[in-house]
VOKOLVO-220638 format. One record per residue (C-alpha): x, y, z; residue in one letter. Coordinates in pm, whole numbers, plus 32768, in hexadecimal, padded with zeros to 4 digits. Layout:
     xx     yy     zz   resn
      X      Y      Z      A
...
REM end
This chain:
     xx     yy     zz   resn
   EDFB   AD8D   973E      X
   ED41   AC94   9807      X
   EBC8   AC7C   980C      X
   EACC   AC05   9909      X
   E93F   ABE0   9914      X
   E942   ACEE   9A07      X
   EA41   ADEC   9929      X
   E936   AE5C   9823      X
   E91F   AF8D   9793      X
   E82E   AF0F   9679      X
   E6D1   AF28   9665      X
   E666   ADC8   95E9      X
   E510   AE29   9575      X
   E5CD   AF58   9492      X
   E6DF   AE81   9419      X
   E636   AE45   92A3      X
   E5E2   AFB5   9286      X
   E735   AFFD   92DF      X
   E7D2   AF68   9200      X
   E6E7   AF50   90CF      X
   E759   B070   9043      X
   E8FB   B050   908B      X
   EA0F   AF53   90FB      X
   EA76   AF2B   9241      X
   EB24   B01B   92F2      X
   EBC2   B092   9435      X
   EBD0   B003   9576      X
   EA9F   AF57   95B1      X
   EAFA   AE8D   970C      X
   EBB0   AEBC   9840      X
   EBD8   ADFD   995D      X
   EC8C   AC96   9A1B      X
   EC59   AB78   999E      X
   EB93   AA53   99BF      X
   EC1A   A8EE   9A00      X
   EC71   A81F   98AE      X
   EC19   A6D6   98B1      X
   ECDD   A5EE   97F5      X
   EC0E   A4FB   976C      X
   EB1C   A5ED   96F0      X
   EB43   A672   9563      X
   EA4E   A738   94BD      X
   E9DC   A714   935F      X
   E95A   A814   9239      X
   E940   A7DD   9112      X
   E8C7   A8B2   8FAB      X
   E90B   A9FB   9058      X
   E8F4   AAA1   8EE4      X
   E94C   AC0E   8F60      X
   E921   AD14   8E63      X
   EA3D   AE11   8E4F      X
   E979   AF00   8D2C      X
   E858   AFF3   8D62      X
   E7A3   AF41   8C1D      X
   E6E2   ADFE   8C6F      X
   E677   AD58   8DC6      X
   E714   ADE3   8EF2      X
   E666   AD4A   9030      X
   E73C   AC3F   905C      X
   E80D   AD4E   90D8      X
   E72F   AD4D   91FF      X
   E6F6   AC05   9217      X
   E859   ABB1   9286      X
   E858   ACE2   9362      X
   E780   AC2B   9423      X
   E7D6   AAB8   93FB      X
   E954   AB3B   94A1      X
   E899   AC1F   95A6      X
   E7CA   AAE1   9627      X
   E90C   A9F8   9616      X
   E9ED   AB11   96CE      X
   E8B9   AAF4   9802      X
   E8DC   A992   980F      X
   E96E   A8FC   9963      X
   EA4F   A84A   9930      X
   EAF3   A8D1   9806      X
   EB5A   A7EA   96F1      X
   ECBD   A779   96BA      X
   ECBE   A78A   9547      X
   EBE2   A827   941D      X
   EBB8   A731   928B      X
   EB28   A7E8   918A      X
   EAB8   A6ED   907A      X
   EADB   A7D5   8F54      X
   EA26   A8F7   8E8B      X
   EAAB   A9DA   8F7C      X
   EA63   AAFB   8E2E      X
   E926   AB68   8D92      X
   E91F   AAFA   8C54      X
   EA5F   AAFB   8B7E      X
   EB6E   AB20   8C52      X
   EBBF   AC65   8C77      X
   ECEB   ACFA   8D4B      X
   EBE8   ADF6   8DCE      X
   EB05   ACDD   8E81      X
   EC63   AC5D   8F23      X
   EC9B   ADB7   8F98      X
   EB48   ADF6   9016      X
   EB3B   AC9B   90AA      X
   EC94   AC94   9172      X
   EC07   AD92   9276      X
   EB19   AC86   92ED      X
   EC2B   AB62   92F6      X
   ECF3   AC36   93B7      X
   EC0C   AC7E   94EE      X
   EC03   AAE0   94E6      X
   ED7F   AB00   94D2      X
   ED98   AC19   95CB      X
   ECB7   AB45   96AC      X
   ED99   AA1E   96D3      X
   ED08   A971   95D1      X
   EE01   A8FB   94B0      X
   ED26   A8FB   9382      X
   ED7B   A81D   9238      X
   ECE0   A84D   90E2      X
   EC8B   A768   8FD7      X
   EC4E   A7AE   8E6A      X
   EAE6   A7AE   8DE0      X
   EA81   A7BB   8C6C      X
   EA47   A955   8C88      X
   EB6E   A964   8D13      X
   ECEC   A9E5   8C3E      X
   EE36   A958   8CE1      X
   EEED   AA83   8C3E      X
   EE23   ABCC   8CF7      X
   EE06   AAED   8E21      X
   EF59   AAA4   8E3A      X
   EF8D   AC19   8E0A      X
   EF01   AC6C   8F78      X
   EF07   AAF0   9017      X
   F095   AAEC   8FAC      X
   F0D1   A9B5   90AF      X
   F02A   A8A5   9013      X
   F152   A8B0   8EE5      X
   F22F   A84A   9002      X
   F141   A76F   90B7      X
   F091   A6A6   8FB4      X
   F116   A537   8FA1      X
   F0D6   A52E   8DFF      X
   F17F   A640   8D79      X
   F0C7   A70B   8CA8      X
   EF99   A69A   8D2C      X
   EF00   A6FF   8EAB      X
   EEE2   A5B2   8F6E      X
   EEEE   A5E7   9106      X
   EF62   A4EC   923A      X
   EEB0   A57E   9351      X
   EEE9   A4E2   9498      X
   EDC7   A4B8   9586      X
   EE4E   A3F3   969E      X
   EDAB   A2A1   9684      X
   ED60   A2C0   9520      X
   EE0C   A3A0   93B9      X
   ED1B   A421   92C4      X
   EDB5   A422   9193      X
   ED3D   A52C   90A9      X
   ED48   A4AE   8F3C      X
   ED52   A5B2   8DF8      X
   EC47   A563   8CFA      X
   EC2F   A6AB   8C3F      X
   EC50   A65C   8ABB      X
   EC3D   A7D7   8A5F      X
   ED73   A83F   89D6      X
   EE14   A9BD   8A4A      X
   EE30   AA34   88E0      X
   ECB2   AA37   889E      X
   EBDB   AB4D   8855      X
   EB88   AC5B   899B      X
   EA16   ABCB   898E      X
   EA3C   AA95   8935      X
   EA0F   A98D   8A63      X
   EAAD   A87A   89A5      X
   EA28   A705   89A8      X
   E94D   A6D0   8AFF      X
   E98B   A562   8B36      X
   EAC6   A4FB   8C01      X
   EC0A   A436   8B8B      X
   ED50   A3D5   8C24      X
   EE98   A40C   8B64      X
   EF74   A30F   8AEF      X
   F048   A36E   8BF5      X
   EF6A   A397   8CF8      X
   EF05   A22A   8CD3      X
   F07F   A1AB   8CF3      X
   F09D   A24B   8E20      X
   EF31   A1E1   8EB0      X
   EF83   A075   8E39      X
   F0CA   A071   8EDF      X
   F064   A126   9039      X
   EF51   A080   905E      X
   EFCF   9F45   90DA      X
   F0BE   9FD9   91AE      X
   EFF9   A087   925E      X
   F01B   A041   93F6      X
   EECA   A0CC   9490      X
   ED46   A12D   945E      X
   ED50   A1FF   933B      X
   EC10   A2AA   9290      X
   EC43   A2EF   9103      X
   EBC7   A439   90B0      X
   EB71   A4EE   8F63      X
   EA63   A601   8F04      X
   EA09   A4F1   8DFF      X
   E919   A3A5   8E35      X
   E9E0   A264   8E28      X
   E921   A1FC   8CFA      X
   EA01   A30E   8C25      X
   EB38   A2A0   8C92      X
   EBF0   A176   8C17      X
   ED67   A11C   8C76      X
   EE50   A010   8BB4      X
   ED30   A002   8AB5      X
   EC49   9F63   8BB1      X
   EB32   A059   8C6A      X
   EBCF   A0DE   8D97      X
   EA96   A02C   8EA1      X
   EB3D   9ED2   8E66      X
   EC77   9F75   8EC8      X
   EC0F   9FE6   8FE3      X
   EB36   9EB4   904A      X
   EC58   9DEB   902F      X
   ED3E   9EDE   90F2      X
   ED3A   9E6C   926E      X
   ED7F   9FA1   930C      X
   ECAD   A08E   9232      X
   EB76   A0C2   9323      X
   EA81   A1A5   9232      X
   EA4F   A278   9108      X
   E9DB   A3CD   9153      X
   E9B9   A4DB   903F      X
   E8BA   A5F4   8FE1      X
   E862   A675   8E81      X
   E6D3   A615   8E8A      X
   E687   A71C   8F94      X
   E59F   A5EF   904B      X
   E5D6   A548   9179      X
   E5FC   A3B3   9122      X
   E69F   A24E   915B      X
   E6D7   A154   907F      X
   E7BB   A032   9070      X
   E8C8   9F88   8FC4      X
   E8CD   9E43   8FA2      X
   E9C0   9D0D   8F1B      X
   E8F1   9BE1   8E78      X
   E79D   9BC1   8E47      X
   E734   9B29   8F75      X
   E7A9   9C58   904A      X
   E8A0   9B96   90EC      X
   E97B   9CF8   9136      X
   E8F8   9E32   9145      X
   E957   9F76   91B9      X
   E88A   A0E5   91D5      X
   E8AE   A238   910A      X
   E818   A357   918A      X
   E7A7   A4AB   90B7      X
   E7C2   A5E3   9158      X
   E6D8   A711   9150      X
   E718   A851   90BB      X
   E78F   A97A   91AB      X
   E68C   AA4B   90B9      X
   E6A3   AA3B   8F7E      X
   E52D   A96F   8F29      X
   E496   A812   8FDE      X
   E4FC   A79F   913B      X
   E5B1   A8B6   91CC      X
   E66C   A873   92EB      X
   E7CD   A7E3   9363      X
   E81E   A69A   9418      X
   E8C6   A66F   956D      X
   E9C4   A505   9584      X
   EA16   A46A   96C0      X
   EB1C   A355   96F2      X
   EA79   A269   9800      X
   EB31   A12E   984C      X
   EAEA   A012   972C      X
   EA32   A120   9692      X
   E9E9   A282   95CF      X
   E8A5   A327   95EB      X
   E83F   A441   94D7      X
   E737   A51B   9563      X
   E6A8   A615   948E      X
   E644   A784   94D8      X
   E55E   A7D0   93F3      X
   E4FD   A965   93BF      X
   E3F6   A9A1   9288      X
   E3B5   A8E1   9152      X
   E357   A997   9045      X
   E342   A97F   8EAC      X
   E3C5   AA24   8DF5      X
   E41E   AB54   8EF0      X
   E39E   ABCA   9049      X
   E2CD   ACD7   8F93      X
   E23B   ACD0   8E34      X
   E1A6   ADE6   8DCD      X
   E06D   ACF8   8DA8      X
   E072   AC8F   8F0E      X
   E021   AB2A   8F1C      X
   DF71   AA84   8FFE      X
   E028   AA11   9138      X
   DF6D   A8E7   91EA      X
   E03D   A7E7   90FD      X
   E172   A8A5   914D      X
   E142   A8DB   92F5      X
   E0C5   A75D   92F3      X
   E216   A6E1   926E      X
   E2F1   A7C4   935B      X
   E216   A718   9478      X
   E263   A5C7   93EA      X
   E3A6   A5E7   93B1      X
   E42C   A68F   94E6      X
   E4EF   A5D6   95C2      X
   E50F   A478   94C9      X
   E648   A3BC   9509      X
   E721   A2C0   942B      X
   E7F5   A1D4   9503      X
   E92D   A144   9457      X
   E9DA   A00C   9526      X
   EB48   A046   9537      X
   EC40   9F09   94AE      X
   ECF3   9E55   95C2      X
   EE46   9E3E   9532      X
REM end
């Protein structure tokens, strides 16, 4: 089923009440589709959909209406990342369920999506309805994604340290870590690698270590790796990784917003240009800790950042080769 800007059948100003109180359903789009374009990917990030009536249930509505603005966008994007925390809380198979609908009018749209695992998330139940990544991953047992881009891969690393046997509310330890395994494989590829690639992980770089070493000189040292990008601290941000003191190599990471969970809410638009990638982000609301307490705070902090925010960019030069 292909979607356009012009095929919908959804009310965007109803789309949280909608789906507040349920998970999606039915056919929600009809329509031709817009042009793709290929350099353009499209990320979210800390999607945190809850699948049970108990506990908070708008970000049900919130990425109703991050996909319904993304679907009206022309041109389409070529290619969805999700950086992780795609469940609620603990990993549930009902948040997979209740998310999947939403992935699949991306999917439906002509717009492969990819998923990365976040420290809410459970390989197990999301495994149970996302069956491909087993076959996909490049670690086995863990879910590490090669998606190609055209002039540049994003490689989507698997930092989750909570193990599938834990308790059904227990969210396990929040900062990230990279297998044993995972690192082989990173410290071999790596190297090998033969064009602009972006490292990826719902985790900041600062968690992650590989060979024993923290995984930023890695990727300083690596000429083909072109960025760290990852979400996890719901706040739009750059930083940079350096080798030596003196600065005398650097390269950028980037933090993602939350699609609507709490803090910068919002996604994040790449586009491949030349020597260069250009992350522009779209944000929607920023909130803390939800869109409506039932003390209602005041707002002016909250509509000032969204104002600020909107439309920010993070440019990330592209290796030569």
């Amino acid at each position: 089923m292909n979607v356009s800007r012009r095929g919908f059948l959804w009310l965007s100003g109803a789309a949280g009440a909608s789906f507040a109180g349920g998970c999606a359903s039915g056919r929600l789009f009809t329509g031709g589709a817009a042009a793709h374009d290929p350099n353009l990917t499209v990320f979210l990030s800390d999607i945190h959909v809850n699948g049970q009536k108990e506990g908070d249930v708008f970000q049900r509505g919130k990425i109703a209406e991050t996909v319904a603005e993304i679907l009206k966008l022309d041109p389409l994007p070529a290619r969805a990342v999700v950086f992780g925390d795609l469940a609620w809380l603990w990993g549930n198979k009902m948040d997979y369920q209740c998310s999947a609908p939403y992935l699949k009018l991306l999917e439906d749209a002509g717009i492969p999506v990819t998923v990365g695992m976040g420290n809410h998330d459970r390989r197990s139940t999301f495994l149970e309805v996302h069956p491909k990544y087993a076959r996909t991953t490049k670690v086995p047992g863990r879910i590490v994604s090669v998606v190609d881009a055209g002039a540049v891969d994003f490689l989507m690393l698997d930092g989750l340290q909570g193990t599938d046997d834990r308790g059904p509310k227990d969210m396990g330890p929040v900062p990230g870590a990279l297998s044993k395994d995972q690192q082989d494989w990173i410290l071999d590829a790596l190297p090998k690698w033969k064009k602009p690639v972006f490292v990826c992980s719902h985790f900041p770089v600062h968690e992650l270590k590989a060979g024993g070493k923290p995984l930023d000189k890695l990727l300083v040292a690596s000429p083909n790796v072109a960025g760290y990008i990852h979400g996890h601290d719901h706040r739009w941000y750059t930083k940079f990784m350096r080798k030596g003191w003196a600065y005398t190599q650097i390269k950028r990471t980037l933090c993602l917003p939350s699609t609507g969970h709490w803090g910068d809410i919002g996604y994040a638009l790449m586009r491949t240009e030349g020597d260069k990638a250009v992350v522009t982000l779209r944000q929607r609301d920023f909130y803390y800790p939800r869109p409506d307490p039932m003390d209602p705070a005041d707002r002016t902090l909250w509509k000032i950042v969204v104002r600020e925010n909107q439309g920010l960019s993070c440019t990330f030069p592209l290796p030569r080769g």
